[in-house]
Backbone bond lengths (Angstrom), bond angles and torsions (degrees), N, CA, C in turn:
res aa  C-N    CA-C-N  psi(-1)  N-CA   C-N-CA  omega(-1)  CA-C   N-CA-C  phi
1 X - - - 1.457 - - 1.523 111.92 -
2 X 1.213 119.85 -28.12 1.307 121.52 179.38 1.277 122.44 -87.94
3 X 1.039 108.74 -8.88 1.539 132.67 167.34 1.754 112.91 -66.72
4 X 1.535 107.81 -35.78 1.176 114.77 -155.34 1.937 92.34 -92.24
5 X 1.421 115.58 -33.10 1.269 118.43 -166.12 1.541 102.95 -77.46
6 X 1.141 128.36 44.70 1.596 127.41 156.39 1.810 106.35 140.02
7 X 1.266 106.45 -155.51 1.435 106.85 -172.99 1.477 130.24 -83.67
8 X 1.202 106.00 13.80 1.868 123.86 -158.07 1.500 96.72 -64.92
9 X 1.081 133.37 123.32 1.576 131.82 113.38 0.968 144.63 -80.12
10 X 1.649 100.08 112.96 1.458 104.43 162.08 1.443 121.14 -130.05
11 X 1.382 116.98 -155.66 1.616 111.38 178.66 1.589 84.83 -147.70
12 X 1.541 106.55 158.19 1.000 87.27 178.90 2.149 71.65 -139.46
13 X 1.620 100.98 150.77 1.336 106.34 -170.31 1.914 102.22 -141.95
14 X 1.588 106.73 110.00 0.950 127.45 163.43 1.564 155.85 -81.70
15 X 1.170 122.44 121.93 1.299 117.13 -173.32 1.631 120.89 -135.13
16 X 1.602 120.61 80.76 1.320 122.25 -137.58 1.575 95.65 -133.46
17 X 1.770 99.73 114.97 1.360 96.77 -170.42 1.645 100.61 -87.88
18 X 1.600 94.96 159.60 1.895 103.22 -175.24 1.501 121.23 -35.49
19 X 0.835 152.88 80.65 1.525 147.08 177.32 1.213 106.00 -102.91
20 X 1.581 121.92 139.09 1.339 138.97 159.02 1.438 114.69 -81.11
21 X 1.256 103.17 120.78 1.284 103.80 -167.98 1.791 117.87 -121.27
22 X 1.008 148.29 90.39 1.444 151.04 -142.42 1.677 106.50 -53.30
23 X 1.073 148.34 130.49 1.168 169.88 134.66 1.602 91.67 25.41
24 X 1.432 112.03 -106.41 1.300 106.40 164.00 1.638 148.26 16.42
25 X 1.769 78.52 -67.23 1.687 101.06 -166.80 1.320 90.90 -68.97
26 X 1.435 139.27 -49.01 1.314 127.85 -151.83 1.003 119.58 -79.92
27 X 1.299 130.52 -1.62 1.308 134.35 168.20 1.597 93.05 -90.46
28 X 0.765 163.27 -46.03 1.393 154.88 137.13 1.605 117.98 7.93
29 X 1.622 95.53 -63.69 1.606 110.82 -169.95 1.321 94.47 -62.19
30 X 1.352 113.00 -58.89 1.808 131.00 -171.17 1.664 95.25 -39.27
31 X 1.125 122.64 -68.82 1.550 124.00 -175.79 1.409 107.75 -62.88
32 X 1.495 142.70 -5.92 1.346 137.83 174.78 1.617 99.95 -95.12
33 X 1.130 122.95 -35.20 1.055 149.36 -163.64 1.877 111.37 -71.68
34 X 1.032 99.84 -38.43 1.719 134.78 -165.17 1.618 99.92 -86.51
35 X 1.738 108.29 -51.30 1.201 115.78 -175.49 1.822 128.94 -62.54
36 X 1.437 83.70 -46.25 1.434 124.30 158.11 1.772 121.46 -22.59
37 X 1.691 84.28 -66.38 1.223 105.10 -154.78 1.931 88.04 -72.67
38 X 1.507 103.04 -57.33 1.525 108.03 -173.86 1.572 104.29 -28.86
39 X 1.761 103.10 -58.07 1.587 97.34 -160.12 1.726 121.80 -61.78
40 X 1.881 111.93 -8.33 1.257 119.51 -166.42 1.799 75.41 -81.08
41 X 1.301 137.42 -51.01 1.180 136.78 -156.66 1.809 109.55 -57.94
42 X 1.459 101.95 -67.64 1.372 96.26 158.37 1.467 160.15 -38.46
43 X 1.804 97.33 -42.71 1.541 109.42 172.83 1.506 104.75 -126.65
44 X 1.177 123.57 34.74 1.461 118.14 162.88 1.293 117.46 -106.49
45 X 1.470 136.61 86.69 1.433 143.44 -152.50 1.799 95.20 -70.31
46 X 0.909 145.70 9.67 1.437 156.67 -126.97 1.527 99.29 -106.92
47 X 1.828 140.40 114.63 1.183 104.92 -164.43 1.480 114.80 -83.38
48 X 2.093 112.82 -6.98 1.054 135.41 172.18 1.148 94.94 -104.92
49 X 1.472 107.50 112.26 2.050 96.14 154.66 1.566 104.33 -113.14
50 X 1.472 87.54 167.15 1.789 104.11 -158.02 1.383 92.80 -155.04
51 X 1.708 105.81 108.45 1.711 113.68 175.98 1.290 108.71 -120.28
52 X 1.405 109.34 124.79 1.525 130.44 172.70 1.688 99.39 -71.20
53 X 1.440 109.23 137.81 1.329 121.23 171.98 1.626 107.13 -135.02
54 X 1.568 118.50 110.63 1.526 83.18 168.23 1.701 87.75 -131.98
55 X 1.632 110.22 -161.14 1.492 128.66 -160.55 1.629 88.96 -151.12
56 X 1.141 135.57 120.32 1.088 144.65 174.10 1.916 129.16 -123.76
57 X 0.417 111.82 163.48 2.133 125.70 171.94 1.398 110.39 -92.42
58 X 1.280 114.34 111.94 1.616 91.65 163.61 1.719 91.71 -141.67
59 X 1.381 115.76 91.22 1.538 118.11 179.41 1.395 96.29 92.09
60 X 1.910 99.25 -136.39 1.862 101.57 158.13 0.951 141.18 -72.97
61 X 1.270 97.06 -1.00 1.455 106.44 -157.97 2.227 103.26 -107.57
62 X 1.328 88.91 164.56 1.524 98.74 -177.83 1.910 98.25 -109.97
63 X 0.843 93.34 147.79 1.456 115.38 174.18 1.228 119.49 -120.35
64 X 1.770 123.34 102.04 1.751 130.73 -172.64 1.496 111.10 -111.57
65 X 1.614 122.36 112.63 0.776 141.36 -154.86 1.634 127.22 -100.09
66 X 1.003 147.12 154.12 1.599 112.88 171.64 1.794 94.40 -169.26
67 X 0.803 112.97 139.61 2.006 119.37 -158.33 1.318 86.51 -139.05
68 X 1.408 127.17 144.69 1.563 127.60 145.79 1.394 94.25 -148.71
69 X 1.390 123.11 50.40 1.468 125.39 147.90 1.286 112.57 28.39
70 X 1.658 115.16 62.34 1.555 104.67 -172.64 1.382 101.92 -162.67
71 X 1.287 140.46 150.82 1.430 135.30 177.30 0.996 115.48 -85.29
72 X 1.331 124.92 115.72 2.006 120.05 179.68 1.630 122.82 -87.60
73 X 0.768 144.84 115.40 1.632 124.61 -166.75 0.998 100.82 -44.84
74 X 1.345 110.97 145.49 1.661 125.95 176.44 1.695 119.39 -77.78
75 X 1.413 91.56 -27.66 1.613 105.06 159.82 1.679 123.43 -33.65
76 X 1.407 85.79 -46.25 1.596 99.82 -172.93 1.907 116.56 -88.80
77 X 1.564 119.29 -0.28 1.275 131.07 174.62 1.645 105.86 -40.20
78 X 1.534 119.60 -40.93 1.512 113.50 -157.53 1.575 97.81 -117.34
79 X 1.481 107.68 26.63 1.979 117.08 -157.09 2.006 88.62 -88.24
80 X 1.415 102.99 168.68 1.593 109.64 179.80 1.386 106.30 -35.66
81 X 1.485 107.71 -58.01 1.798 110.23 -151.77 1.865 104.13 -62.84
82 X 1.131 87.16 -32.38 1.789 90.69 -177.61 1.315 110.98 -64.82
83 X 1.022 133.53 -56.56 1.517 152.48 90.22 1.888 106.55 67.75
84 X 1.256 88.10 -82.23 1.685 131.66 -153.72 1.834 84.61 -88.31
85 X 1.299 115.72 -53.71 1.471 122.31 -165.46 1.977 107.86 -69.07
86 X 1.057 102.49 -34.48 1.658 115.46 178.98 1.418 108.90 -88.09
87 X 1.225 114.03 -31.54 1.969 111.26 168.35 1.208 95.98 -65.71
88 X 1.744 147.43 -24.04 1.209 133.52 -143.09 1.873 92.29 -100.00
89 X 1.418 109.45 -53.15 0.961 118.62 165.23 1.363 112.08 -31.07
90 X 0.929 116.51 -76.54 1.544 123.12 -179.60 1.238 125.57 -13.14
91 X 1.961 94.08 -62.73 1.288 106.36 -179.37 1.520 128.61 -75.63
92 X 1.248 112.11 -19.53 1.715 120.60 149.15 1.372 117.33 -76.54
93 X 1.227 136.49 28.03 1.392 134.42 -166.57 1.057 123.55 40.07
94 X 1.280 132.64 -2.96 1.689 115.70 156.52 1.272 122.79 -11.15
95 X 1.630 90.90 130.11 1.852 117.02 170.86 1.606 98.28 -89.92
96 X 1.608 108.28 164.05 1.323 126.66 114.52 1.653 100.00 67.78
97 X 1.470 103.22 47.10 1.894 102.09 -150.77 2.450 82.71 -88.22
98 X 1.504 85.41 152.36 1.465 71.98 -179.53 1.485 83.78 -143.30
99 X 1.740 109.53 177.30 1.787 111.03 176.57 1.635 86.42 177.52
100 X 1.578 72.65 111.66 2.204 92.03 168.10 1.212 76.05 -110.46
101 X 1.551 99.25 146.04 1.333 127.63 -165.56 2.110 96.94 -114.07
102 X 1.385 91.10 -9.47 1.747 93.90 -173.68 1.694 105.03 -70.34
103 X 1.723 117.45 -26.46 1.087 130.78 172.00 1.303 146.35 -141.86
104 X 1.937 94.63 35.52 1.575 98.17 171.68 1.438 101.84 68.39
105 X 1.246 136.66 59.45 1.084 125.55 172.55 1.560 116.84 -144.14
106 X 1.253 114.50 133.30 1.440 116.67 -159.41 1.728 99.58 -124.30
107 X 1.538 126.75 155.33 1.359 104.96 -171.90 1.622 89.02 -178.84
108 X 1.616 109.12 138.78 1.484 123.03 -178.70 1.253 124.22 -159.50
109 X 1.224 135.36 -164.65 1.267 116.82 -170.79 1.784 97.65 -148.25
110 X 1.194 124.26 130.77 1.128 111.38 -179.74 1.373 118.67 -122.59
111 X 1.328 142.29 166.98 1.863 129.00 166.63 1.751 82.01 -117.86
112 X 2.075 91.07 147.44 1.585 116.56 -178.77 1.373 96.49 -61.66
């Protein structure tokens, strides 16, 4: 869909292991997910952007990932979307939420 709302390229490249995820929560992810994506749109000067997404195992825990290989101003670390993206966390219980801004990189920890 975001593809369709103007001239943007990107790719977006997935690797998302099976997780059950409760009704609820996924509209959660969807809105972390959404936020995400906006901010690669906004501060990724990139004329191709290309965001890694994956969902991983590590023990009990899930590992949610998100890369857009791109430098974000650091200005913007404590800005709404970051903001908006860590309340979301929250509300799915996300651990351990992290974001280097040197490479687009977003990262948390969740239980199924």
């Amino acid at each position: 869909l975001y593809k369709e709302m103007g001239q943007l390229e990107f790719t977006i490249i997935s690797a998302i292991n099976d997780a059950t995820i409760q009704s609820e929560r996924i509209v959660y992810f969807g809105l972390i997910f959404n936020e995400m994506l906006t901010n690669t749109m906004e501060h990724n000067k990139n004329k191709n952007k290309v965001v890694h997404i994956s969902i991983t195992q590590k023990q009990e825990k899930q590992i949610f990932t998100y890369v857009d290989n791109s430098p974000h101003n650091q200005q913007h670390n404590d800005g709404l979307g970051n903001l908006l993206i860590t309340q979301l966390i929250n509300r799915i219980g996300g651990k351990n939420f992290i974001f280097e801004a040197e490479t687009g990189k977003y990262k948390f920890e969740f239980d199924v």
